[in-house]
N, CA, C and O of each residue as an XYZ file, in Angstrom:
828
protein
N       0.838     -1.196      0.000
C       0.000      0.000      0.000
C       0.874      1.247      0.000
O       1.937      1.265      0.620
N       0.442      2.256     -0.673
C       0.986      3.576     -0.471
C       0.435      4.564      0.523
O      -0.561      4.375      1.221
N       1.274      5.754      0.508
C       0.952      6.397      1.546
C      -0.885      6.842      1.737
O      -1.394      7.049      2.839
N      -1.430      6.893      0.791
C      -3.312      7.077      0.328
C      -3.558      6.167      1.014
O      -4.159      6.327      2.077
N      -3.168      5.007      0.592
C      -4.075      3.779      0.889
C      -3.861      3.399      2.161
O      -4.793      2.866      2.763
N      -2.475      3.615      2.878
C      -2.635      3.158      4.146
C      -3.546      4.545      5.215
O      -3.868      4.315      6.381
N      -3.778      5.660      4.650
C      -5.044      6.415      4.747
C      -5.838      6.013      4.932
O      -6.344      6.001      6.054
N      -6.445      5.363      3.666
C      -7.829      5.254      3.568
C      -8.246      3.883      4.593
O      -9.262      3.863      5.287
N      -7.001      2.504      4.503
C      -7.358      1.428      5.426
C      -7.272      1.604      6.762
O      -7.586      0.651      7.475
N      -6.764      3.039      7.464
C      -6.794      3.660      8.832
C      -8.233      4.464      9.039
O      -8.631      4.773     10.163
N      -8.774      4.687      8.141
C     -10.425      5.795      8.245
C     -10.989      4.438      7.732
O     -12.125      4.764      7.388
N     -10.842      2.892      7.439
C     -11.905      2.389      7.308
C     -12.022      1.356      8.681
O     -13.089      0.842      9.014
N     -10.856      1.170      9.343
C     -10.532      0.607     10.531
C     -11.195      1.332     11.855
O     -11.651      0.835     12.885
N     -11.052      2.893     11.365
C     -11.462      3.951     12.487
C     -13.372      3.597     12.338
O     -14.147      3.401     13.274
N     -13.624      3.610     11.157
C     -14.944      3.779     11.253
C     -15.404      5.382     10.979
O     -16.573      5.610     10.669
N     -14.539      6.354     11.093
C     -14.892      7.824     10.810
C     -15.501      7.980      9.551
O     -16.262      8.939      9.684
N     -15.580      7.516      8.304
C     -15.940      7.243      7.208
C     -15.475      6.409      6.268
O     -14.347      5.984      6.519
N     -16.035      5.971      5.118
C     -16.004      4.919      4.428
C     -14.793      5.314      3.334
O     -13.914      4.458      3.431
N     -14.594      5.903      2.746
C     -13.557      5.963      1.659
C     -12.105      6.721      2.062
O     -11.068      6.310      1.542
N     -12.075      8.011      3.152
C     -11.319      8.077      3.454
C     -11.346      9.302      2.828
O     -12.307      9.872      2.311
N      -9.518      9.863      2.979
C      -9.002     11.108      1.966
C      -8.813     10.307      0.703
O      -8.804      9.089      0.521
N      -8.593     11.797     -0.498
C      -9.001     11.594     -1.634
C      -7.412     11.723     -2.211
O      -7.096     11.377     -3.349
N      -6.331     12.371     -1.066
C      -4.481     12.742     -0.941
C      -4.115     13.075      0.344
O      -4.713     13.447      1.353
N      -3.132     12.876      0.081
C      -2.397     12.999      1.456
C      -1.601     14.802      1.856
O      -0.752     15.131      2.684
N      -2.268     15.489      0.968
C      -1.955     16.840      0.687
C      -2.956     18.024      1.165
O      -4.062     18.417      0.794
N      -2.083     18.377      2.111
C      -3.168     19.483      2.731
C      -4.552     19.372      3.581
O      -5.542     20.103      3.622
N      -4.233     18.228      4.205
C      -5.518     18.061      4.786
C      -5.620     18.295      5.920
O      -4.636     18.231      6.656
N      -6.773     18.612      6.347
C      -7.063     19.157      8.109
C      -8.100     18.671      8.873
O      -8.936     18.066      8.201
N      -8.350     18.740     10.175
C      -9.612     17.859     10.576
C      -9.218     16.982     10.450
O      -8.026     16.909     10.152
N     -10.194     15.539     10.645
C      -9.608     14.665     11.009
C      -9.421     13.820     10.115
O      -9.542     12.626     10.388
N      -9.027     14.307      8.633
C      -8.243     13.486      8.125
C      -7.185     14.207      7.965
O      -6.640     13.782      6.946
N      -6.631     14.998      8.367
C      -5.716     15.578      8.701
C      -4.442     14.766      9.458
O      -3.258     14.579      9.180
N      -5.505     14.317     10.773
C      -4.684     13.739     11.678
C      -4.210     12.166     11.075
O      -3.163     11.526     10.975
N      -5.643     11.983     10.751
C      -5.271     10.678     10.460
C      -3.923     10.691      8.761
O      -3.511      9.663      8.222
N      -3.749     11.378      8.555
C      -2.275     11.680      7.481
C      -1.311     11.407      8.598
O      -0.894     10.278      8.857
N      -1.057     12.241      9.094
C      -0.321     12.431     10.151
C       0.113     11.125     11.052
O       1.139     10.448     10.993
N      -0.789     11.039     11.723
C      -1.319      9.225     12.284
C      -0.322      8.372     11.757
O       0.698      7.874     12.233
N      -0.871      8.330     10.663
C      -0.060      7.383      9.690
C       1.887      7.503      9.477
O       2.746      6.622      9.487
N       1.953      8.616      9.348
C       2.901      8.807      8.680
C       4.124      8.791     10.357
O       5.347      8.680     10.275
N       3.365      8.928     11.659
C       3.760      9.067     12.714
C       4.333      7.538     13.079
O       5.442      7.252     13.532
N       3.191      6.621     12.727
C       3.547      5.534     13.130
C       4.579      4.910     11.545
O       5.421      4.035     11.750
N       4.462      5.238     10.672
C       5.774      4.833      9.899
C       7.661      4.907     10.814
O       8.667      4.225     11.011
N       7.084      6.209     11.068
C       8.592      6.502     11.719
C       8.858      6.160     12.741
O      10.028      6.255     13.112
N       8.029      5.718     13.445
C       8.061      4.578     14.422
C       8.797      3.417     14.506
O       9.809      3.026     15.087
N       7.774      2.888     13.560
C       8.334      1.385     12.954
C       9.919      1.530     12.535
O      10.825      0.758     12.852
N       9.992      2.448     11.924
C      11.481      2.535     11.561
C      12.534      3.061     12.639
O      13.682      2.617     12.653
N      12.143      3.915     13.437
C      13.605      3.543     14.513
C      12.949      2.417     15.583
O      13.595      2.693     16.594
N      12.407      1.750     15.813
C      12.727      0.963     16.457
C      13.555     -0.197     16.731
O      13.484     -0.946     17.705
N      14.267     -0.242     15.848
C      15.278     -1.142     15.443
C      16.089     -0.179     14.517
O      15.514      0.530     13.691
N      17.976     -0.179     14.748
C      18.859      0.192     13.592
C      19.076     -0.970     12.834
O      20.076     -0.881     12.123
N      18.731     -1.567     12.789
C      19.136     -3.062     11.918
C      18.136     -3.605     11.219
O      18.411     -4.801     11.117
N      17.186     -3.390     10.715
C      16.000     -3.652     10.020
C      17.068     -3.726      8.139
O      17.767     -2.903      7.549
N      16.604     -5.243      7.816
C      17.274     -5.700      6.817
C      16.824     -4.494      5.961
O      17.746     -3.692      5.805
N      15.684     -4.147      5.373
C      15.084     -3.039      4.297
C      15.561     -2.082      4.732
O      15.317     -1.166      3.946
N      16.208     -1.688      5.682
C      16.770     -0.011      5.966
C      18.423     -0.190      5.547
O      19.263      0.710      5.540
N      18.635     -1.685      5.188
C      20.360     -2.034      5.123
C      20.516     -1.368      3.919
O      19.478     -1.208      3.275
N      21.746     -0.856      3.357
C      21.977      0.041      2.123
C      23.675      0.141      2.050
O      24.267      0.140      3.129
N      24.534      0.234      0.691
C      25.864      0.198      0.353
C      26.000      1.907      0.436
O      25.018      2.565      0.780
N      27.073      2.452      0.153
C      27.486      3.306     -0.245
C      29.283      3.379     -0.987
O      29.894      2.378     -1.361
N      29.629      4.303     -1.023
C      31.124      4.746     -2.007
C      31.217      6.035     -1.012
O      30.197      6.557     -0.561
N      32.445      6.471     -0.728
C      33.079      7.773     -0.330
C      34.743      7.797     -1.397
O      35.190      6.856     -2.054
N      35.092      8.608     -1.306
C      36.764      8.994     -1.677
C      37.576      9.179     -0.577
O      37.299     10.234     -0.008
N      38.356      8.641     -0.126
C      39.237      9.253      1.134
C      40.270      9.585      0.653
O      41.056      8.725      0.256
N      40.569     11.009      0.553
C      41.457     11.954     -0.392
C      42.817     11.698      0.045
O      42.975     11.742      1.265
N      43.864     11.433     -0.687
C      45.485     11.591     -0.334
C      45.230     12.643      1.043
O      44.210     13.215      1.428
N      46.319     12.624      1.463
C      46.663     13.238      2.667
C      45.694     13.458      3.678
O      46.030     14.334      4.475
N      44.302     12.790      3.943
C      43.283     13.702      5.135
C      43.061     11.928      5.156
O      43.458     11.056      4.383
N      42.078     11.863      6.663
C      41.745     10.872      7.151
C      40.220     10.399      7.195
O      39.783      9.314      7.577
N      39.501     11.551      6.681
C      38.239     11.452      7.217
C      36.903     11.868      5.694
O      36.998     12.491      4.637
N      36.017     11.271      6.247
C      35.015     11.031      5.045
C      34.016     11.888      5.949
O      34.014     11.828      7.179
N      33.151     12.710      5.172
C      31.781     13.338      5.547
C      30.493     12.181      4.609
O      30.397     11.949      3.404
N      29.661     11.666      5.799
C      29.068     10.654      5.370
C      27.637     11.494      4.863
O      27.240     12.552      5.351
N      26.994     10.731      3.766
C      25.498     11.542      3.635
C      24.171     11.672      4.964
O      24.093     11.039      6.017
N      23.284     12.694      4.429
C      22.973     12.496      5.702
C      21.880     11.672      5.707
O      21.173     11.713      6.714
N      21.519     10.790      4.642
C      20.620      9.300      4.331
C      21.037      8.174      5.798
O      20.281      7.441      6.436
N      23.015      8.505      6.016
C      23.323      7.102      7.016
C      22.890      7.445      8.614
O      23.137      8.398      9.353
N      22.355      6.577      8.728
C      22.141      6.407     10.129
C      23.210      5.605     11.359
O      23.752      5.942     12.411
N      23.139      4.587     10.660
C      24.745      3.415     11.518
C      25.292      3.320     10.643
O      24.810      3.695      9.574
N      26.796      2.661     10.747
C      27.823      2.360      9.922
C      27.350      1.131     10.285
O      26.623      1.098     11.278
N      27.653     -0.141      9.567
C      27.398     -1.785      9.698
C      29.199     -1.943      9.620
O      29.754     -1.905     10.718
N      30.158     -2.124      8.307
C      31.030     -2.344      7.875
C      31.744     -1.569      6.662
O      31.047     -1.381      5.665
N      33.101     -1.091      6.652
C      33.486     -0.440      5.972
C      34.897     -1.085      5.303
O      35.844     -1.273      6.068
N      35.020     -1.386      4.022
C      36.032     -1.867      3.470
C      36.768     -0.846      2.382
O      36.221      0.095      1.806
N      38.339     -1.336      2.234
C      39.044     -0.688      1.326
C      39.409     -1.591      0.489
O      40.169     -2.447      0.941
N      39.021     -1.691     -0.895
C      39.127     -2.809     -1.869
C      38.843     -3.682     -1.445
O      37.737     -3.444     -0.961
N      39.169     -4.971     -1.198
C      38.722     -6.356     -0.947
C      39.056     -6.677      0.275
O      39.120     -7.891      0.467
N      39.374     -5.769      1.478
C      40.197     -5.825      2.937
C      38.862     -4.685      3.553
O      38.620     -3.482      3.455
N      38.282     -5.789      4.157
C      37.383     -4.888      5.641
C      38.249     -4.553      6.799
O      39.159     -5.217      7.295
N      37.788     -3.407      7.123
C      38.414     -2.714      8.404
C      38.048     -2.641      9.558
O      36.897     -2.436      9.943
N      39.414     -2.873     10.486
C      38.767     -3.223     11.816
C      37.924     -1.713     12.518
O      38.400     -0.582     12.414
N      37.042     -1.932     12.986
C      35.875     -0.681     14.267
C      36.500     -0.581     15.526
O      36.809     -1.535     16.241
N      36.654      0.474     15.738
C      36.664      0.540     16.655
C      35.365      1.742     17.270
O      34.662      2.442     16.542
N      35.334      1.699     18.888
C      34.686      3.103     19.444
C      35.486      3.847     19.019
O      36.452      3.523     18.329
N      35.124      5.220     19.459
C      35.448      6.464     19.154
C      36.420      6.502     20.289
O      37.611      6.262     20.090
N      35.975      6.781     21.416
C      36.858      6.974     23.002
C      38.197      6.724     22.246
O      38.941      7.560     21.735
N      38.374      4.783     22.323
C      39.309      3.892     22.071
C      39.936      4.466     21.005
O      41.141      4.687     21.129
N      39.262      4.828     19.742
C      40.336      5.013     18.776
C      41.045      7.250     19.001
O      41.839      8.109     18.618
N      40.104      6.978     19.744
C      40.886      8.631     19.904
C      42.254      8.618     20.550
O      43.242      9.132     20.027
N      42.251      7.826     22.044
C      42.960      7.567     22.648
C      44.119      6.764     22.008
O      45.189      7.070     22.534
N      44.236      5.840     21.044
C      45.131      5.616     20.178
C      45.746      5.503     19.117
O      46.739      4.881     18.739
N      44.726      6.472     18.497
C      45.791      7.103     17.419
C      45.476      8.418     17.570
O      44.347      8.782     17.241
N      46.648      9.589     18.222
C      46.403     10.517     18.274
C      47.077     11.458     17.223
O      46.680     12.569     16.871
N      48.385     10.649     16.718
C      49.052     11.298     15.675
C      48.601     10.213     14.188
O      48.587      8.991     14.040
N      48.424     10.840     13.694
C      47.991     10.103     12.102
C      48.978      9.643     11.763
O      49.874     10.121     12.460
N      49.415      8.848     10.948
C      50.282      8.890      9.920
C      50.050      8.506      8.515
O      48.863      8.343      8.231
N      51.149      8.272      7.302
C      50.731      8.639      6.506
C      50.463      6.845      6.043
O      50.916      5.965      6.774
N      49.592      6.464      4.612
C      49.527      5.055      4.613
C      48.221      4.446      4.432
O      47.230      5.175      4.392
N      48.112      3.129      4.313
C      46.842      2.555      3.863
C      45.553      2.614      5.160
O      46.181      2.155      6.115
N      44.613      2.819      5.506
C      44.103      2.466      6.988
C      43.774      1.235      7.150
O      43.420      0.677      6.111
N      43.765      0.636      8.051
C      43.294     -0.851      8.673
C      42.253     -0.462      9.911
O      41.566     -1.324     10.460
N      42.229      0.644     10.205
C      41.058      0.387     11.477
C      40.452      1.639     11.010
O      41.150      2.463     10.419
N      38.976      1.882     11.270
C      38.314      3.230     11.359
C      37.071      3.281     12.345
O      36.631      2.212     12.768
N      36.580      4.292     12.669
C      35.725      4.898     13.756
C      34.735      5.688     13.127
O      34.739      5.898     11.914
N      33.674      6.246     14.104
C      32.551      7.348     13.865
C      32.495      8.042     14.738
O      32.113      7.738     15.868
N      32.932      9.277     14.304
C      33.161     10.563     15.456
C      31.830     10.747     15.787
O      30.920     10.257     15.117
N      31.644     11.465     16.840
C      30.701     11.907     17.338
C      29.357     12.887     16.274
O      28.138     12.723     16.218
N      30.013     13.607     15.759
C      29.272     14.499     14.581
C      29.181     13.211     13.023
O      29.186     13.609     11.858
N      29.136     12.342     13.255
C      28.803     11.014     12.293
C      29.885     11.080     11.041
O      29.585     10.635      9.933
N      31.259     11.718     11.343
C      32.547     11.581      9.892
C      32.981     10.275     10.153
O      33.023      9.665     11.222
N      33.370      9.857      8.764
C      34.603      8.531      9.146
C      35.514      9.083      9.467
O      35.933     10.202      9.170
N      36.001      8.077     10.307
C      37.498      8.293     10.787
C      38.390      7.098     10.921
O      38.216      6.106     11.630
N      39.691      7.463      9.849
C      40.676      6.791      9.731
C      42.074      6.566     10.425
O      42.623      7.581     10.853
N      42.543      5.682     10.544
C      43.758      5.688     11.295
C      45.024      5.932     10.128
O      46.180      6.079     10.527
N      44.828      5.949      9.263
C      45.806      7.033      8.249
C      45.698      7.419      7.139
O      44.742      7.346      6.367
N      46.646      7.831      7.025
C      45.932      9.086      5.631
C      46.878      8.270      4.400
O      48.077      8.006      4.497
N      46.254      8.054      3.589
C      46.933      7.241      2.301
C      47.451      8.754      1.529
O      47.020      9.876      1.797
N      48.558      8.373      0.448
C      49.192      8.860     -0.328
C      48.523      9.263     -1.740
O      48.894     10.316     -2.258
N      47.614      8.519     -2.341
C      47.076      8.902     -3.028
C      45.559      8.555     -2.744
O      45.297      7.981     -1.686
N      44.282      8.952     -3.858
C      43.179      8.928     -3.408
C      42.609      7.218     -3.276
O      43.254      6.276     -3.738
N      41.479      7.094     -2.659
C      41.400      5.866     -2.269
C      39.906      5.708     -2.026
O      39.481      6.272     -1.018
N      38.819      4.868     -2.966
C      37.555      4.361     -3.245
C      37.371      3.508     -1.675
O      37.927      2.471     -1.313
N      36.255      4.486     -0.840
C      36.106      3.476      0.161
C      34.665      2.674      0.168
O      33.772      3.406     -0.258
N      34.375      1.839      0.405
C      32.741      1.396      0.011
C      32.142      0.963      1.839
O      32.791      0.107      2.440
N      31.247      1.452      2.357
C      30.916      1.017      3.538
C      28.994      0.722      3.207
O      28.194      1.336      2.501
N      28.872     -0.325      3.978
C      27.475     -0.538      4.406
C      26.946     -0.142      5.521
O      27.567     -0.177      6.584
N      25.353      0.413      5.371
C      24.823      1.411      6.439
C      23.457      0.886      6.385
O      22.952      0.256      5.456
N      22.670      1.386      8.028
C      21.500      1.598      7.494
C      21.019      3.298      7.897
O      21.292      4.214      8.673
N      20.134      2.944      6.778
C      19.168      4.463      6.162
C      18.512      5.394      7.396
O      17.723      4.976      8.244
N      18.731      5.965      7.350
C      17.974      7.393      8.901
C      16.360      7.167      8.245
O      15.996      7.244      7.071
N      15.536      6.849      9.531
C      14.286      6.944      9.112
C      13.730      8.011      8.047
O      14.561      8.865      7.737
N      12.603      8.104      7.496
C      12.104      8.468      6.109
C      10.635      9.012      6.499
O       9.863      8.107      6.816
N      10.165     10.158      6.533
C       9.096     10.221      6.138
C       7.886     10.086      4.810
O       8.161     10.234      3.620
N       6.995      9.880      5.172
C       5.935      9.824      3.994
C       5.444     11.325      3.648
O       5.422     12.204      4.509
N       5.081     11.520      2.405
C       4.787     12.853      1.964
C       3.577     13.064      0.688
O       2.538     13.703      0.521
N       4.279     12.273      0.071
C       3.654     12.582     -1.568
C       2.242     11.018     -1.422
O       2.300      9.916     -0.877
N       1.397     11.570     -2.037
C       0.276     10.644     -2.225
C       0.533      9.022     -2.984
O      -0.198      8.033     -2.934
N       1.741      9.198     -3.617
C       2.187      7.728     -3.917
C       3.488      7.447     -3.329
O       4.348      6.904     -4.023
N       3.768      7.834     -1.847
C       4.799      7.112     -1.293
C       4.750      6.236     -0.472
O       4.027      6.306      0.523
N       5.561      5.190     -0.759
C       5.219      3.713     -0.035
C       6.395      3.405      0.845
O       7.493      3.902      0.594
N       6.197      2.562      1.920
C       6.954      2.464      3.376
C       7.733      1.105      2.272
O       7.292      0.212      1.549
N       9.333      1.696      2.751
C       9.892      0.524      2.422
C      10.173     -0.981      3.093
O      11.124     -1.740      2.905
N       8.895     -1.145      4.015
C       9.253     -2.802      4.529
C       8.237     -3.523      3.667
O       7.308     -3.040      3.019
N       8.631     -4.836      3.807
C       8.099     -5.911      3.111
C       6.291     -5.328      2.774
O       5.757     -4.671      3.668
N       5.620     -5.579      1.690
C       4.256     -5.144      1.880
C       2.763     -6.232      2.467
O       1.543     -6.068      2.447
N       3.772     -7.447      2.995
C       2.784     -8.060      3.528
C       3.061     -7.586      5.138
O       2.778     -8.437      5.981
N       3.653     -6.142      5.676
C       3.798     -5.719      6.798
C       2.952     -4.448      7.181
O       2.660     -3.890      8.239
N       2.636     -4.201      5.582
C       1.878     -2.626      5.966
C       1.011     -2.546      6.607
O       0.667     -1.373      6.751
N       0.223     -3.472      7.285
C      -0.641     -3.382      7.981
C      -0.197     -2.873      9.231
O      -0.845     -2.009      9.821
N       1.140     -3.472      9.795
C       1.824     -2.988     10.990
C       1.131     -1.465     11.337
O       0.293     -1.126     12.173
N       1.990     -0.608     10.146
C       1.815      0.738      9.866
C       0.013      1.285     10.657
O      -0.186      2.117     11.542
N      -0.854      0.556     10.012
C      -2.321      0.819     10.270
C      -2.484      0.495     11.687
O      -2.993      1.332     12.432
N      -2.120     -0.585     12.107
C      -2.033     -0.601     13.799
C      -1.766      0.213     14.951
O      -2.412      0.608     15.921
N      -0.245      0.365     14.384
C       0.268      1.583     15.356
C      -0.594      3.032     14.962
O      -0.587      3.937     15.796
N      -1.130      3.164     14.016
C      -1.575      4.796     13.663
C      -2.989      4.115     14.387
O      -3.353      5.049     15.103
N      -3.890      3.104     14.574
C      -4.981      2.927     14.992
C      -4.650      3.120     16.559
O      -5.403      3.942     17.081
N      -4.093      2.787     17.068
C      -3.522      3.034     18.745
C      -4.041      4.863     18.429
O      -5.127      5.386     18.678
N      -2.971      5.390     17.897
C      -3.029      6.951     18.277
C      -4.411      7.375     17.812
O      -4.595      8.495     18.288
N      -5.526      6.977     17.063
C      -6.851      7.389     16.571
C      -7.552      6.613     18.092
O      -8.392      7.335     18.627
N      -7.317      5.383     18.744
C      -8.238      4.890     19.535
C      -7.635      5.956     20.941
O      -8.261      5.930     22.001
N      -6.547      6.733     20.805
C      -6.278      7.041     22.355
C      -6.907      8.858     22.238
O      -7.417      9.445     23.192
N      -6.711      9.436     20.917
C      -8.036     10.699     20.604
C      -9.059     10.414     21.254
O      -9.366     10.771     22.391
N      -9.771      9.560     20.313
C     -11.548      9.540     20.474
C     -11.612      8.085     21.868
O     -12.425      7.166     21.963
N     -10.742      8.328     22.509
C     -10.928      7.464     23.941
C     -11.899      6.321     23.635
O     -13.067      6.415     24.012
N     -11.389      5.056     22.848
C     -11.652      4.139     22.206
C     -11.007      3.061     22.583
O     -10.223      2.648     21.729
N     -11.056      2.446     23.574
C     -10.269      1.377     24.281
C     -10.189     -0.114     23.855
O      -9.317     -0.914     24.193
N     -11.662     -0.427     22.748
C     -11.623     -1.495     22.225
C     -10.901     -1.510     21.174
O     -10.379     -2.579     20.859
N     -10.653     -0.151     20.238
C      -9.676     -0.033     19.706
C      -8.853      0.225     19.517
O      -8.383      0.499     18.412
N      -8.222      0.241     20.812
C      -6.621      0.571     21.417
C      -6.483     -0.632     21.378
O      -6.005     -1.065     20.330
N      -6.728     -1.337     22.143
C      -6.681     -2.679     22.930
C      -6.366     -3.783     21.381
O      -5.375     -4.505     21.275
N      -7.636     -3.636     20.166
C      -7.315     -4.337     19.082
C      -6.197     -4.251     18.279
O      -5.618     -5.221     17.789
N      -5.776     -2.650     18.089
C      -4.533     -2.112     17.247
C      -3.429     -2.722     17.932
O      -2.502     -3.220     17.294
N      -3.465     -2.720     19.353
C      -2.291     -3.119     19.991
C      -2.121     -4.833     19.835
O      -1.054     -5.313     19.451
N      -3.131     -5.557     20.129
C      -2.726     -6.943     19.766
C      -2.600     -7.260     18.620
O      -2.028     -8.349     18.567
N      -2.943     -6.702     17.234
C      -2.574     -6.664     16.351
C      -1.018     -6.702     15.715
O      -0.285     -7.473     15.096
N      -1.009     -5.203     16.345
C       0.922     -4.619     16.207
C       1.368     -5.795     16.634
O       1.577     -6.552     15.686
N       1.644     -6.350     17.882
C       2.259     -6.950     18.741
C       2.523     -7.975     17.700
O       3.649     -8.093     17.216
N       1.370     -8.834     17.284
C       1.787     -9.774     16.869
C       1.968     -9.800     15.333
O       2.234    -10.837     14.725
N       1.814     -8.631     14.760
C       2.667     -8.848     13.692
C       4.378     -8.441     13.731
O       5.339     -8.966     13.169
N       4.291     -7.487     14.484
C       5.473     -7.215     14.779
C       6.593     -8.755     15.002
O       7.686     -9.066     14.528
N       5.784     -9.316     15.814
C       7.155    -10.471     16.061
C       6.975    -11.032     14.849
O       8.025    -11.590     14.533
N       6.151    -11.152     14.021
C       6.991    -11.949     12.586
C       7.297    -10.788     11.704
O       7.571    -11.127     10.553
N       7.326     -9.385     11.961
C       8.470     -8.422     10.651
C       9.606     -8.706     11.923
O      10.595     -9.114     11.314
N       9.863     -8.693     13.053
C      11.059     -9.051     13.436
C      12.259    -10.431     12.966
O      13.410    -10.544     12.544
N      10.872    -11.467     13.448
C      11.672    -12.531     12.483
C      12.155    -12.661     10.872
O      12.780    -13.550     10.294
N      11.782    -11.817     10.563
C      11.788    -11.972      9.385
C      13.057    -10.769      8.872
O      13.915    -11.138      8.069
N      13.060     -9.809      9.239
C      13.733     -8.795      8.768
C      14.747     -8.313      9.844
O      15.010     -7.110      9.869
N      15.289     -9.083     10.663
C      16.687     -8.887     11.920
C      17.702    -10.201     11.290
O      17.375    -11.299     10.840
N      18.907     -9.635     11.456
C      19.785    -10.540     11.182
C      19.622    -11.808     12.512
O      19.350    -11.849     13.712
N      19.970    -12.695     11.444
C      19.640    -14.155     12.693
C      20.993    -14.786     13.669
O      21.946    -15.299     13.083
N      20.978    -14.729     14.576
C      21.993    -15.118     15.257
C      22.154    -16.417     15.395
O      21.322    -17.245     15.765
N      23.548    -16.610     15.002
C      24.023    -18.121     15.339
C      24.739    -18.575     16.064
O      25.900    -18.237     16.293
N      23.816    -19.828     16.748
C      25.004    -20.077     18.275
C      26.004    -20.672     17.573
O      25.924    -21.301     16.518
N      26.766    -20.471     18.111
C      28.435    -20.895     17.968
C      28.629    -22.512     18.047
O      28.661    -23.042     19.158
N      28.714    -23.031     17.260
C      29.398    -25.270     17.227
C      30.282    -24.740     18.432
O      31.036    -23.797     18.672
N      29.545    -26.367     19.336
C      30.401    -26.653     20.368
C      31.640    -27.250     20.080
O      32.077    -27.902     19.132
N      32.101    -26.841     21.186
C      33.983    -27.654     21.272
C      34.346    -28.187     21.030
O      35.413    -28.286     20.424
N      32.833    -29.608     21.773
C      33.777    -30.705     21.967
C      33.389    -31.582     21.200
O      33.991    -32.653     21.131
């Protein structure tokens, strides 16, 4: 569903009327809110987790001869992994890597960091220019335009209608439909979790 339609399936859930808004542009009253609603609980869904597989994304920087540091776009939210040609680089914290490398030098890097103001940061400055490629995920996204669609899986959009039905049932002091939106969310939520979190693997025993 797009941003309309998960509109219109939030005003047909609410019961406020049958078809809903006609765009997601300029509206006031209470389909106003319910735009809003919607677009509130999108951004929801999306920071609640930095690791949501559909928010995972590549990028390219240049790390120029002589300087150490990359200005990242402002699309990244986390760094995941950052490699130089076919050699990934070790992470460190920030603290840690401040505290030991305080003088640069000049050369290929093997370890890098994320300063506080979100730059890469390298432990040296190469000689000539140098293609860095790192994986990130995406800074949450709002909805806007009448055909914009939430990038998780679309057998999840309903999620979306849940959480915006919570904030319509806690307005019009609607407890059966607080109470429904919420067991709803809940349990779809644990299968977009399963489904879209990296899976952890226990470790083969020893012995």
């Amino acid at each position: 569903m797009n941003y309309l339609q998960l509109c219109q399936r939030l005003v047909q859930e609410t019961g406020i009327a049958y078809d809903g808004p006609a765009t997601t542009v300029g509206q006031v009253g209470d389909m106003g809110r319910v735009v809003n609603w919607v677009n509130d609980a999108w951004l929801k869904i999306q920071s609640m987790r930095s690791d949501w597989n559909w928010m995972w994304a590549t990028g390219t920087g240049t790390l120029t001869a002589g300087t150490n540091t990359i200005t990242l776009p402002s699309t990244v939210e986390t760094i995941d992994r950052v490699s130089l040609g076919e050699n990934f680089l070790q992470s460190e914290y920030y603290n840690d890597f401040a505290d030991v490398y305080r003088n640069i030098q000049s050369g290929d890097p093997s370890v890098y960091t994320i300063r506080p103001d979100g730059v890469l940061l390298f432990n040296a400055q190469p000689t000539e220019n140098k293609t860095v490629t790192y994986e990130y995920y995406k800074v949450p996204t709002s909805m806007s335009a009448t055909t914009d669609a939430p990038g998780l899986p679309s057998r999840y959009h309903m999620l979306i209608v849940y959480e915006a039905l919570k904030s319509y049932a806690q307005f019009d002091e609607a407890p059966e439909l607080e109470k429904r939106g919420f067991l709803y969310f809940e349990e779809m939520l644990a299968d977009l979790e399963r489904d879209q979190l990296a899976r952890i693997v226990a470790p083969e025993s020893l012995a």
